[in-house]
C-alpha positions as CSV (number, residue, x, y, z in Angstrom):
1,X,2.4,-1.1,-13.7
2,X,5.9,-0.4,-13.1
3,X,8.5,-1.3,-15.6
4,X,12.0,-2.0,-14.1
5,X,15.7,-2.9,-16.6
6,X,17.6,-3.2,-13.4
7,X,18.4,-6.3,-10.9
8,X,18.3,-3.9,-7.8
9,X,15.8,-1.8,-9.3
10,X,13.2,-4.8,-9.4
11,X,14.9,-6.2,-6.0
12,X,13.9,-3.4,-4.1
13,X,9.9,-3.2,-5.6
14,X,9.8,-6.5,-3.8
15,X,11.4,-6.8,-0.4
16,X,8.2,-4.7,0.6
17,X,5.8,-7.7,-1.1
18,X,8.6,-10.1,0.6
19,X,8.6,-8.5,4.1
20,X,4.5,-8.4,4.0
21,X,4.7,-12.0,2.8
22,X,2.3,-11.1,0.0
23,X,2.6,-13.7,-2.7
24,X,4.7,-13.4,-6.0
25,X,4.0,-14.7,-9.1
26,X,6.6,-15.0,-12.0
27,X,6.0,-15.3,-15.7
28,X,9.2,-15.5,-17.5
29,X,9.0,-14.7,-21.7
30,X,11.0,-13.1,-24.4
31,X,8.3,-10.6,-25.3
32,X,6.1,-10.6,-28.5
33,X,3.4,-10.9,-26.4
34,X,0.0,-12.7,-27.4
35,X,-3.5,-14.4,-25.7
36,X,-1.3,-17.5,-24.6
37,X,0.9,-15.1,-22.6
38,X,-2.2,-12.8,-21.3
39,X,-3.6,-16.2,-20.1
40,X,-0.4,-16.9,-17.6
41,X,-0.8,-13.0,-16.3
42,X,-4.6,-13.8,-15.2
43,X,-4.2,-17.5,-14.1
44,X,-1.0,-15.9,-11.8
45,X,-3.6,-13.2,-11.0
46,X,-5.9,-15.8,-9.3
47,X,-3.1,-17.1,-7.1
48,X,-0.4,-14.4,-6.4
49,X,-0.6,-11.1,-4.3
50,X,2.0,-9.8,-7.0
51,X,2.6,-10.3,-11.0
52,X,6.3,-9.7,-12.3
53,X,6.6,-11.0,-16.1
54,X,10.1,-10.5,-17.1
55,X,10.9,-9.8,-21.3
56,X,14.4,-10.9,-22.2
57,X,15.3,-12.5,-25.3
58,X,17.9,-15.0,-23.9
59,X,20.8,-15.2,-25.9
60,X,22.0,-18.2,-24.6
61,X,19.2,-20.5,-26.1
62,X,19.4,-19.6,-29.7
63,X,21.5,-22.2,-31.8
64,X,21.6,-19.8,-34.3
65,X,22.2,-16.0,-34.2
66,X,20.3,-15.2,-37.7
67,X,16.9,-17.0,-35.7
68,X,18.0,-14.6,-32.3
69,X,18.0,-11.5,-34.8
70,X,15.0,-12.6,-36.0
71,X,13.1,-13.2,-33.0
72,X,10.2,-10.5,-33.0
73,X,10.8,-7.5,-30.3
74,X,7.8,-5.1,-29.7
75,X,8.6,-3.9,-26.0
76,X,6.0,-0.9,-26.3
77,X,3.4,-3.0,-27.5
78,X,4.1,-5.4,-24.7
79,X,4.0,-2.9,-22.2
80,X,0.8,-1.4,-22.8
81,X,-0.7,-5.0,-23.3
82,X,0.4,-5.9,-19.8
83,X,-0.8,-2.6,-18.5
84,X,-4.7,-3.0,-20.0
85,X,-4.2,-6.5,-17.9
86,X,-3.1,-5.1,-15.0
87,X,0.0,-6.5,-14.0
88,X,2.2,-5.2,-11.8
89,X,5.6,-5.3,-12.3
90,X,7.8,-5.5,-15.9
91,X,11.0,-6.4,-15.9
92,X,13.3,-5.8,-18.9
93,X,16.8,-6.1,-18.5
94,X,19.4,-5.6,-20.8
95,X,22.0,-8.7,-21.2
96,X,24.5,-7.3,-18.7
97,X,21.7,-7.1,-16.2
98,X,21.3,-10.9,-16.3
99,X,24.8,-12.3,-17.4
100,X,27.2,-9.8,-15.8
101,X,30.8,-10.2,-16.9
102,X,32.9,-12.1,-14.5
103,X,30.4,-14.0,-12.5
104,X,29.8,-18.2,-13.5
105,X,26.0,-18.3,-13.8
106,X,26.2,-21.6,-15.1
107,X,24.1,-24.1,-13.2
108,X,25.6,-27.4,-12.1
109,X,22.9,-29.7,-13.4
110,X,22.9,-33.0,-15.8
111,X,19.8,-32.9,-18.5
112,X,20.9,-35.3,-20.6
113,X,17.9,-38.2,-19.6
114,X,15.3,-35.5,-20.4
115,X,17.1,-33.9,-23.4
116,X,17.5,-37.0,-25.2
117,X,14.8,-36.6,-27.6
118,X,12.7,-34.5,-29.4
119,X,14.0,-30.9,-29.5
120,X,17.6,-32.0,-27.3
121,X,19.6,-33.6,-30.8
122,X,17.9,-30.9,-32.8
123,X,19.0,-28.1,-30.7
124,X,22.4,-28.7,-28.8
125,X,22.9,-26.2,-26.0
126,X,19.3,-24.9,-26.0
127,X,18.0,-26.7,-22.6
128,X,21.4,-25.5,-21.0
129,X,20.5,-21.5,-22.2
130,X,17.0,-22.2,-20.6
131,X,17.8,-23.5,-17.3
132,X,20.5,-20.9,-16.8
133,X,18.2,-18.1,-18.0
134,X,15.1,-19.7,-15.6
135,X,17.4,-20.3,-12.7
136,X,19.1,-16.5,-12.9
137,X,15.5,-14.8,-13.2
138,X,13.9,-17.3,-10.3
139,X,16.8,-16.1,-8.3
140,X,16.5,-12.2,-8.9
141,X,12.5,-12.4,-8.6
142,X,12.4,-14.9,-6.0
143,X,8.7,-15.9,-6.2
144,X,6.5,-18.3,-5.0
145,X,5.1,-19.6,-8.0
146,X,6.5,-19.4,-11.8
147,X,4.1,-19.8,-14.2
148,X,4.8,-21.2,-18.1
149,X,2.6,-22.5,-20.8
150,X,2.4,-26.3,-21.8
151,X,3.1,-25.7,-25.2
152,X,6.7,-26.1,-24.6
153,X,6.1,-29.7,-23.2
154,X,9.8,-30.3,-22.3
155,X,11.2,-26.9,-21.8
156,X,8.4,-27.2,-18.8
157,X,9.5,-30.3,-17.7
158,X,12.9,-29.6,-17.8
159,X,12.2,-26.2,-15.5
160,X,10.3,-28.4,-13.0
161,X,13.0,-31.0,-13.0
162,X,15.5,-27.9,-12.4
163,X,13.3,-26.4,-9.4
164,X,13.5,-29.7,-7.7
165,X,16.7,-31.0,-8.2
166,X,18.4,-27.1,-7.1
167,X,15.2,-27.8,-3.8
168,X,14.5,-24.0,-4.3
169,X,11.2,-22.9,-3.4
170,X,9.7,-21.5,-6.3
171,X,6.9,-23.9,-7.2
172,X,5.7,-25.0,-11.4
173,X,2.4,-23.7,-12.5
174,X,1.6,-25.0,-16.0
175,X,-1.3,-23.6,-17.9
176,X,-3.0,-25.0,-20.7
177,X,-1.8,-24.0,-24.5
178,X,-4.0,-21.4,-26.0
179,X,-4.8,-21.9,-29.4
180,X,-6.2,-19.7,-32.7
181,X,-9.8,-20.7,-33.6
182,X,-8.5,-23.0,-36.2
183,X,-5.8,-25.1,-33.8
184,X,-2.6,-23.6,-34.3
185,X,-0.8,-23.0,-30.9
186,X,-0.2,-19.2,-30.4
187,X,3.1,-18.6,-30.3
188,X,5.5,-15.5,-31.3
189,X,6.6,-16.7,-33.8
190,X,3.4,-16.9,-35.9
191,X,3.3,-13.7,-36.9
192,X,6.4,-14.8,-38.9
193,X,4.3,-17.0,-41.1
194,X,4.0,-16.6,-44.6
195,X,0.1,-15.6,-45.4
196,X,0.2,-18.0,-48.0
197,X,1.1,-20.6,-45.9
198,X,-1.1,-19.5,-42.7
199,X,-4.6,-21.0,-43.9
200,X,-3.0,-24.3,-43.5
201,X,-0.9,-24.7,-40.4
202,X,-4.7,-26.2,-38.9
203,X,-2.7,-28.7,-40.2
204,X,-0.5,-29.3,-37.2
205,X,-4.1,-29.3,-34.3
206,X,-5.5,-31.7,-37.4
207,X,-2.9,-34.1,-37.4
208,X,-2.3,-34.5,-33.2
209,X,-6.5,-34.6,-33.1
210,X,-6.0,-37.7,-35.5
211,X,-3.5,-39.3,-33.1
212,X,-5.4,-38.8,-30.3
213,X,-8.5,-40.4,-31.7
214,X,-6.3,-43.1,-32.9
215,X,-4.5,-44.1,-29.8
216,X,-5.8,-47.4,-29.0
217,X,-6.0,-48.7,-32.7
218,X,-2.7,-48.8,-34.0
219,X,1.4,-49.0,-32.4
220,X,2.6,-46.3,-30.9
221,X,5.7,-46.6,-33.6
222,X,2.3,-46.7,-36.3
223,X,0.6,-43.7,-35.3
224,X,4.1,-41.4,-35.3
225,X,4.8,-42.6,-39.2
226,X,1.1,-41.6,-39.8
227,X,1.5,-38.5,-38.2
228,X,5.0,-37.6,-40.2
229,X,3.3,-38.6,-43.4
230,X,0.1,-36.5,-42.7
231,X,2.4,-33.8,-41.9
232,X,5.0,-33.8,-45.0
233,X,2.8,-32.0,-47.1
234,X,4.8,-28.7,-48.7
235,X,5.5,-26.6,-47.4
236,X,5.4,-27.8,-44.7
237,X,8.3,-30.2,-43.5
238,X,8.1,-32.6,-40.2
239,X,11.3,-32.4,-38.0
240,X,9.9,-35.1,-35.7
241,X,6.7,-36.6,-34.2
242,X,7.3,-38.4,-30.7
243,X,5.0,-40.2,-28.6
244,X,6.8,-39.8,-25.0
245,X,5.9,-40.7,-21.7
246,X,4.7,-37.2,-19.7
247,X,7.0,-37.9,-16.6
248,X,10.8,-39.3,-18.4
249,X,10.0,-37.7,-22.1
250,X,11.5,-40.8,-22.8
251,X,9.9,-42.9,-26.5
252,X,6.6,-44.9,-25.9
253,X,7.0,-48.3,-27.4
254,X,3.6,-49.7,-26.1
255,X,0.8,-47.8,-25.3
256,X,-0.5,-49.5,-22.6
257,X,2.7,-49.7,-20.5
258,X,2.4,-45.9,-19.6
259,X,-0.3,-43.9,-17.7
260,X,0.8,-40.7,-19.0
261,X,1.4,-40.2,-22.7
262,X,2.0,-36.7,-24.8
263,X,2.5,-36.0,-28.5
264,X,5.3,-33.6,-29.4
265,X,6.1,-32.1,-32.8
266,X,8.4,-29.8,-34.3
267,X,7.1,-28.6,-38.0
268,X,9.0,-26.3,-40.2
269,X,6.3,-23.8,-42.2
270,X,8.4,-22.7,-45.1
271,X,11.5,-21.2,-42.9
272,X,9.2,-20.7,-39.3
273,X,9.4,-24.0,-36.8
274,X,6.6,-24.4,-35.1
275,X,6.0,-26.3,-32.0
276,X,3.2,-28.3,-30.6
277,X,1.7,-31.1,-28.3
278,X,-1.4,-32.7,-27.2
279,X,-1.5,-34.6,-23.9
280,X,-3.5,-38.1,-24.9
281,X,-3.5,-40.1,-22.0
282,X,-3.0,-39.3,-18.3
């Protein structure tokens, strides 16, 4: 594997791929790297002549700056997982790599139908940070495929909605959420969990399982009030449960008006917000 902190640096590994028209495959992250990631690297194995994962914690789509201080950074650990998995490119660039002072990288593009709901009021600015971060990397790597996990339900759908809208040619490949033996979705952030607390977040699988089960005998608006009640148990603390249509991440109101329905939560354990979703219809 060969690791890479500049734009030019990286740019040059690939015009030889580029001029043999050998196939890339991106996978963008901010490092703390677990199974979930590791599965991304091997499905982008399968399909791609070339892996580049990137590590950059994005400044940009932290609301607060004690959370981007906090956010877990373990570059040599990262390395050598990606090595034992063979990929073949790393590319770590420092801040001024990616946001250069003087050049607008903002992208032109209106979110606010898909950012509407769920993590969009909770997190002002956030789906901005992620499209310009997504759209500076697609344009440095330039790759065929970009591969993310479906854990983040909308920050996917937002990508894939920025890929189509900008017509660039780097297509969406999204890969099942890997999960812990009891439920919980890996994530980087769980190693921020208390251990008191740990034992429980099965909690969080536990209460979208019951939803799913549940979806044809109660009201969409029923099944989210039992989930936020099943969920309020200290210390943990709901922030939302949403039943939204997979395609407009817009609020379902009755089930059997949509062919494509996701749950989405956001659960605060102690001072850690976890994330999750389970796809119940499609």
């Amino acid at each position: 594997m060969k690791i890479y902190k500049t734009v030019r640096g990286l740019q040059r590994a690939l015009e030889v791929a580029l001029k043999s028209h050998k196939k890339i495959g991106f996978i963008p992250t901010m490092g703390a790297l677990h199974k979930g990631h590791i599965s991304l690297l091997k499905n982008a194995q399968t399909s791609s002549d070339i892996t580049v994962f990137s590590i950059f914690v994005n400044p940009t789509q932290f609301n607060e700056k004690a959370d981007l201080q906090k956010y877990p950074r373990t570059l040599k650990a990262d390395a050598d997982l990606l090595r034992k998995y063979h990929c073949d490119f790393l590319f770590v660039p420092r801040v001024s790599q990616i946001y250069p002072k003087g050049i607008d990288l903002s992208v032109d593009l209106d979110l606010s139908q898909l950012t509407q709901h769920m993590e969009g009021p909770n997190r002002p600015g956030h789906f901005e940070g992620v499209v310009q971060v997504v759209h500076r990397l697609v344009t440095i790597v330039n790759p065929d495929l970009i591969y993310m996990g479906q854990k983040d339900f909308q920050q996917f759908t937002i990508v894939d909605y920025m890929l189509r809208s900008l017509k660039m040619k780097t297509k969406l490949v999204v890969c099942p959420i890997k999960r812990e033996d009891d439920g919980l979705a890996m994530s980087s952030r769980n190693v921020r969990i208390l251990k008191s607390i740990r034992p429980n977040c099965h909690l969080i699988y536990d209460t979208l399982k019951f939803v799913k089960d549940n979806l044809n005998k109660y009201t969409a608006k029923t099944l989210e009030k039992k989930a936020l009640d099943r969920l309020n148990q200290k210390p943990f603390k709901p922030e939302y449960f949403s039943l939204v249509d997979g395609f407009s991440l817009k609020p379902v109101k009755k089930i059997t008006d949509h062919s494509y329905i996701v749950a989405c939560t956001a659960v605060w354990a102690k001072d850690v917000r976890l994330i999750d979703n389970m796809i119940l219809k499609n």
